[in-house]
C-alpha positions in Angstrom: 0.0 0.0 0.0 1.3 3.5 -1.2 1.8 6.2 1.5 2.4 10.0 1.3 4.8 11.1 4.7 5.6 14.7 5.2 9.1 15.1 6.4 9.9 18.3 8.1 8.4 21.5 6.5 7.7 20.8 2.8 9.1 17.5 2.1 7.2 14.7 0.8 7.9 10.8 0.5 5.3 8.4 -1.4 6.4 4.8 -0.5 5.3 1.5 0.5 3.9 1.4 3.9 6.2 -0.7 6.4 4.6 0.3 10.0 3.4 2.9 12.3 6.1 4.0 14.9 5.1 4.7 19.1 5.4 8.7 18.3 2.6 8.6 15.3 5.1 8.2 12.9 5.1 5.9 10.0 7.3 4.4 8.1 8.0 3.8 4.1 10.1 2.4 2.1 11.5 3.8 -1.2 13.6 1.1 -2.9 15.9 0.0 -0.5 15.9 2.6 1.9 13.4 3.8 4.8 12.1 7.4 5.5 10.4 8.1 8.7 7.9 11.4 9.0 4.0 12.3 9.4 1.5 10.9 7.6 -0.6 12.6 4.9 -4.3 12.2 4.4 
C-alpha cells in the first residue's frame, strides 16, 4: 500500500507502507531505503 509522509516542513515521500512507529510516525520504504515522518491524508 502506497503512502504519502511529510518530512519536516515541505518534504514529501510516497512509498510503500512498512509500520506505524510509538510517536505517530510511519514508516515507508522507497527502494531499498526507509524514511520516517507524518502521515498525509
Amino acid at each position: 500500500m502506497l503512502k504519502t509522509i511529510l518530512m519536516g516542513s515541505c518534504v514529501f515521500v510516497q512509498g510503500t507502507y512498512v509500520r506505524q512507529l510509538e510517536n505517530g510516525k510511519i514508516l515507508v520504504r522507497v527502494g531499498n531505503r526507509l524514511f520516517q515522518g507524518q502521515p498525509v491524508s
